[in-house]
C-alpha positions in Angstrom: -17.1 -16.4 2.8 -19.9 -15.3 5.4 -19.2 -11.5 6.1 -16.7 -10.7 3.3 -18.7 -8.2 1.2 -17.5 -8.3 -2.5 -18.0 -5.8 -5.2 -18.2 -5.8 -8.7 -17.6 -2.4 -11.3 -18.4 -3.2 -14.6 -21.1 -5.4 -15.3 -19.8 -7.1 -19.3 -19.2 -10.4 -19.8 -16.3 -10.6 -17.1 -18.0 -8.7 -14.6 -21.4 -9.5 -14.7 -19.8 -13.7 -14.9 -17.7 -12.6 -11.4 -20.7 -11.5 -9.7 -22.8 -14.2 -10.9 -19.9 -16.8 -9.8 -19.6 -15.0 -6.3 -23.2 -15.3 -5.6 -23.5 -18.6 -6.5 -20.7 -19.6 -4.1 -22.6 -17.6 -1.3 -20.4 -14.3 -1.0 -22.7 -11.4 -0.3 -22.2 -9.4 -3.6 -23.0 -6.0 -5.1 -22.7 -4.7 -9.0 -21.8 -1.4 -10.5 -22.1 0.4 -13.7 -22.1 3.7 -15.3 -25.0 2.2 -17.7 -28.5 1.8 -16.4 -29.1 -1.6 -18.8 -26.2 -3.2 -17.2 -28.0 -2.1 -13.2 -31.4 -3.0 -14.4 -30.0 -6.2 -15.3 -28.3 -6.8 -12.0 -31.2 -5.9 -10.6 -33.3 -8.7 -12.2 -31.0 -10.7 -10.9 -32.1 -9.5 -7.3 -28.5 -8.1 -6.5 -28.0 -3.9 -5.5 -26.1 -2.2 -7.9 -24.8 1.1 -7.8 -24.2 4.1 -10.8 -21.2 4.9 -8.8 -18.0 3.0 -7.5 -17.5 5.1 -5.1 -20.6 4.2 -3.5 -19.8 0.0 -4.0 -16.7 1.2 -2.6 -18.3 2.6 0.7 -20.6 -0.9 1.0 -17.7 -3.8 0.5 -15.0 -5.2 1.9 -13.2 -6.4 -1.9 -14.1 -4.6 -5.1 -13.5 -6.2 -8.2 -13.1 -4.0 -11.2 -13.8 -5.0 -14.9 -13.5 -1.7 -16.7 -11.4 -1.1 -19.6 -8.1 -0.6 -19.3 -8.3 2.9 -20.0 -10.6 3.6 -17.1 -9.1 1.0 -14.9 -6.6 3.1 -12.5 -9.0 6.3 -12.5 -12.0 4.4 -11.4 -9.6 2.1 -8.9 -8.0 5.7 -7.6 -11.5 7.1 -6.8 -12.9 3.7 -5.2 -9.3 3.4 -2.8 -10.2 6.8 -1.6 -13.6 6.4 -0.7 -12.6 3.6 1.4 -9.1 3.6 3.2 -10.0 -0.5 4.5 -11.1 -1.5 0.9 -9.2 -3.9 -1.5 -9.1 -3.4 -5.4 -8.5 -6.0 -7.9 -8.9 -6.0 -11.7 -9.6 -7.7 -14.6 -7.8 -5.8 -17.4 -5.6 -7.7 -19.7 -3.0 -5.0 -19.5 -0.4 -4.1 -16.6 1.9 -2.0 -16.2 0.0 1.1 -18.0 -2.7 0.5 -14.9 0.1 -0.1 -12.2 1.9 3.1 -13.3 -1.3 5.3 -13.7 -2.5 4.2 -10.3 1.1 4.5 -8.8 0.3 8.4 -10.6 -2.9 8.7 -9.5 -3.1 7.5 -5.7 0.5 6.6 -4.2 -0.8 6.6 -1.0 -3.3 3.7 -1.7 -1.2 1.8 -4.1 -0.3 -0.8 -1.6 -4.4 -1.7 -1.5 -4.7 -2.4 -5.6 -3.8 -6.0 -6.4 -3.3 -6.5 -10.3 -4.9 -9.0 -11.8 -6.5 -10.9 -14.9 -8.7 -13.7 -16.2 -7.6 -15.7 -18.6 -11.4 -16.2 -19.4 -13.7 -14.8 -22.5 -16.6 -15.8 -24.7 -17.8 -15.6 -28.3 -20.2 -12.6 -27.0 -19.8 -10.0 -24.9 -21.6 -7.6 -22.8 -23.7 -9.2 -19.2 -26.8 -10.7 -21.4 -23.8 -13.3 -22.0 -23.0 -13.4 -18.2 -22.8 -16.8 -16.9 -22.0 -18.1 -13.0 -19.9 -20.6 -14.4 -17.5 -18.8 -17.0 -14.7 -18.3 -14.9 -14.6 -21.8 -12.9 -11.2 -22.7 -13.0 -10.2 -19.9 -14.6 -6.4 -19.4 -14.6 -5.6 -15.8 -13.2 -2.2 -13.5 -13.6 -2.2 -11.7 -10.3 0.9 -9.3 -9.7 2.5 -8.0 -6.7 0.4 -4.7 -5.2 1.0 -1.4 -7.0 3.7 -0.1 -4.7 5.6 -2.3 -4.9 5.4 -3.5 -8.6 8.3 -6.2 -8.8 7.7 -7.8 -5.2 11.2 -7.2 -3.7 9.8 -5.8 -0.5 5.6 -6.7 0.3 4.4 -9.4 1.9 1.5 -11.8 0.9 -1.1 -10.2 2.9 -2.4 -8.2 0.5 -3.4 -11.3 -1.8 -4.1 -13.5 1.5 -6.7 -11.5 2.3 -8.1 -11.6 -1.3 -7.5 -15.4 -1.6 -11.3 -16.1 -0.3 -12.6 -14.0 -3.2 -10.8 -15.5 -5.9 -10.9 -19.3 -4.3 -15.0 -18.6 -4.4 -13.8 -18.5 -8.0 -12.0 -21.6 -8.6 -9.2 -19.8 -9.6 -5.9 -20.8 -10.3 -3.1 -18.1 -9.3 -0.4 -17.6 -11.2 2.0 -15.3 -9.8 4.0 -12.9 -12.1 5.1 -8.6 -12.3 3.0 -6.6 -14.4 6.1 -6.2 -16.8 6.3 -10.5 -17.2 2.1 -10.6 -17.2 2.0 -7.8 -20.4 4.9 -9.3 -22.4 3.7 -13.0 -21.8 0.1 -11.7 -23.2 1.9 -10.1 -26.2 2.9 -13.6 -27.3 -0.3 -15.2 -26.6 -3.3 -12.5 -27.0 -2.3 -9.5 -28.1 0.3 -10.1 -30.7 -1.9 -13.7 -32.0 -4.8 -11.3 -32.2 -3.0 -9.0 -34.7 -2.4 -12.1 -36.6 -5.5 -13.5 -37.2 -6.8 -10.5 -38.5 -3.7 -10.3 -41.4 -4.2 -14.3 -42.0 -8.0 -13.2 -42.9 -7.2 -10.5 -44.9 -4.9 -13.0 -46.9 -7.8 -15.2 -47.3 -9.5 -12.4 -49.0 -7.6 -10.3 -50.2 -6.1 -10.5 -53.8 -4.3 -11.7 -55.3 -3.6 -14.1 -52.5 -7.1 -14.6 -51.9 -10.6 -13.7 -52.5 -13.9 -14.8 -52.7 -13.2 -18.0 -54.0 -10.7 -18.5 -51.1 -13.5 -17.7 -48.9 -15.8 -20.1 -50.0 -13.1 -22.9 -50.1 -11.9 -22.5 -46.4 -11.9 -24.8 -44.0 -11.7 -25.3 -40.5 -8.0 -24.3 -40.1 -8.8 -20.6 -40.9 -11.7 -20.6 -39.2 -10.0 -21.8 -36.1 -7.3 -19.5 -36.2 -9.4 -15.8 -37.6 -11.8 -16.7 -34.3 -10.7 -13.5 -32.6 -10.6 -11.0 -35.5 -13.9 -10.7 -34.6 -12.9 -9.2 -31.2 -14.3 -5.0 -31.1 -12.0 -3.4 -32.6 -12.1 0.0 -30.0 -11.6 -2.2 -27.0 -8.1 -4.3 -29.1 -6.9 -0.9 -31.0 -6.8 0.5 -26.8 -5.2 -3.2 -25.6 -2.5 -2.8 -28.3 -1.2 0.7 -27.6 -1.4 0.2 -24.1 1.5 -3.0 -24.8 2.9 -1.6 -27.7 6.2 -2.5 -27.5 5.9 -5.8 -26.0 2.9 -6.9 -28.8 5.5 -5.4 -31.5 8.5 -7.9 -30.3 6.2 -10.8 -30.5 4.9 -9.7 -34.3 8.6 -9.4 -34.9 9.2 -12.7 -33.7 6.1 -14.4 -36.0 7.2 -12.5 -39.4 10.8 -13.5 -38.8 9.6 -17.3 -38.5 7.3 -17.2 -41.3 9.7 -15.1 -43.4 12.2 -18.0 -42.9 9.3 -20.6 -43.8 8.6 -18.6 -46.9 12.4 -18.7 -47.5 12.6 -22.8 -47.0 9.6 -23.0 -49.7 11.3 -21.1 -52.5 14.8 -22.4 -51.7 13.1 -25.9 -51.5 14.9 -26.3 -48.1 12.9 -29.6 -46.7 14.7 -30.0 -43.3 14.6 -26.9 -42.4 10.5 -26.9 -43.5 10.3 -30.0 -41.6 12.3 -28.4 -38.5 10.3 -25.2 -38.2 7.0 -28.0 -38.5 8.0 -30.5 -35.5 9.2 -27.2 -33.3 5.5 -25.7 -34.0 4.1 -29.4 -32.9 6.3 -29.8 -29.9 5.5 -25.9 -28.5 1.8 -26.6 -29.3 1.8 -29.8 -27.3 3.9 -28.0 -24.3 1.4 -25.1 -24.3 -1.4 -27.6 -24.2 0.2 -29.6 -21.2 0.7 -26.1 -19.5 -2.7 -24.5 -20.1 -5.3 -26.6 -20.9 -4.7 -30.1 -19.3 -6.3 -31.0 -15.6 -4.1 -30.2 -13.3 -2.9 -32.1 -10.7 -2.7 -30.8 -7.5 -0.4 -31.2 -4.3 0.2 -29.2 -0.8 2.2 -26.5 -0.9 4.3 -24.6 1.5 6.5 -21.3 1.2 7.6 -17.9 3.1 5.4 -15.0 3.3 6.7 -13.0 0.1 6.3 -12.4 -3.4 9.4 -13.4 -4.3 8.4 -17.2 -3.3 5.9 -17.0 -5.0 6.7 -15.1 -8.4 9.5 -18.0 -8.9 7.0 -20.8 -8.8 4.5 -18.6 -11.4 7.6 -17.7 -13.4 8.2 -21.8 -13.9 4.3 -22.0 -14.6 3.1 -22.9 -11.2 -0.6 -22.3 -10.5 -1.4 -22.1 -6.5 -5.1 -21.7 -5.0 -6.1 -21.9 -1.6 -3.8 -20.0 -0.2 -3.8 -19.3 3.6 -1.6 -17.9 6.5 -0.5 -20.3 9.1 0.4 -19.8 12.6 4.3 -20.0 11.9 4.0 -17.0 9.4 4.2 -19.3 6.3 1.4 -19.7 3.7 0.5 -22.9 3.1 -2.2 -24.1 0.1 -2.2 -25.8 -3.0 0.1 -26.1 -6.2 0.0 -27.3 -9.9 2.8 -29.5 -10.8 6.0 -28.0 -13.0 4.8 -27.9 -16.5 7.1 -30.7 -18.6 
């Protein structure tokens, strides 16, 4: 990583863990903010930071952005055109609203913003929870460059030349469009987050529940009303920015716990049982996919995102990725998930 000059906007709990992880892998780094709490604390860290991305943008090579989404493509826009040789990648957990503003705002310098996102969080947020080691091994969605959204025609050169950055990292690529990262996170963020706010409000709520119910929960609820403790300005702006998407998978939830219900009052115990050993069996498949060690072997493909997008679209993670001197890529891969 000697001479590959990496920047980070937005110093929360993403961004300030990036730049923490970065110089702890000895990349020469650099933070931003609008805030001067989140600089001062940089600075007590003993790393420059900047009020202005424009300015990080005229000092690195890479520039890693963990704004919200909301801010994402304006701030990535501004940085692109302050330096034609610089590379953008982002954090945000939303796609194809930042691929189409940016597409909006700066065609000329789409080909130079790589969508991406950590699958990584914490109980607290903001860079007093920072840590170097928060997104070690951290699965990321990274998506074809802005100009070319679905991969039919770019190369990997844009991501080869980020590969260093995000290897520094541990991370484990996972190829996929913006359109497959958003409706994927529907299912599994956006939509569960929705849930676990109404599953409180049950809990609480007459006459279903109350304070009584409170008192008497157990683990279960707590387990699964974690994230209704997420900010609500920073989810309320996730949501609408995936709203359809996020609405399908709430569609899909009611209709399977409407049919539970149904079962329950009709006294229907197969089909009770059915919609209990499919939950255990997905559970246990998302498990193997997501959470288990992975075990990794060399891999080998062509040059395009095509290659690669089918190998995220069957859950393949890759990492190390480099170019090799017959224009193939060559580097690492997860096996298939069962």
């Amino acid at each position: 990583m000697t001479g590959v000059r990496v920047g980070v906007c937005g110093l929360g709990l993403i961004g300030g863990s990036a730049l923490l992880g970065l110089r702890a892998a000895g990349v020469d780094v650099r933070g931003c903010d609008v805030w001067p709490a989140p600089r001062t604390w940089c600075g007590e860290q003993g790393i420059p930071a900047d009020d202005a991305p424009e300015a990080t943008a005229r000092a690195v090579d890479v520039l890693l952005l963990a704004v919200p989404p909301h801010a994402t493509a304006k701030v990535a826009a501004a940085a692109l055109e302050a330096n034609p040789e610089l590379l953008v990648l982002d954090a945000a957990s939303v796609k194809v609203a930042v691929v189409d503003e940016l597409r909006a705002r700066a065609p000329e310098h789409a080909g130079r913003f790589l969508p991406a996102h950590p699958l990584a969080g914490g109980e607290r947020g903001g860079f007093a929870a920072a840590r170097a080691d928060l997104l070690a091994d951290a699965t990321w969605a990274v998506c074809p460059p802005a100009d070319d959204p679905d991969g039919a025609e770019a190369t990997l050169d844009t991501l080869l030349r980020v590969a260093p950055v995000l290897d520094a990292l541990r991370a484990r690529i996972v190829a996929c469009t913006a359109e497959d990262h958003d409706r994927a996170l529907a299912a599994t963020s956006h939509g569960p987050h929705v849930v676990a706010g109404a599953l409180a409000a049950v809990a609480t709520t007459p006459p279903t529940g109350g304070p009584l119910a409170a008192v008497l929960s157990g683990g279960a609820l707590r387990d699964m009303t974690r994230v209704a403790a997420a900010p609500a300005g920073l989810w309320v702006e996730i949501l609408h920015a995936n709203a359809e998407a996020t609405a399908d998978a709430l569609d899909a939830t009611a209709a399977r716990l409407t049919a539970a219900a149904a079962a329950l009052r009709d006294g229907d115990h197969d089909a009770l049982e059915d919609a209990w050993t499919g939950g255990t069996a997905a559970q246990a498949s998302i498990a193997g996919a997501r959470w288990a060690a992975p075990a990794w072997e060399p891999l080998e493909l062509p040059s395009s995102w095509a290659a690669l997008l089918a190998l995220g679209t069957a859950g393949v993670a890759v990492r190390e990725l480099r170019a090799a001197d017959d224009g193939r890529v060559r580097g690492e891969r997860t096996g298939s998930p069962a």
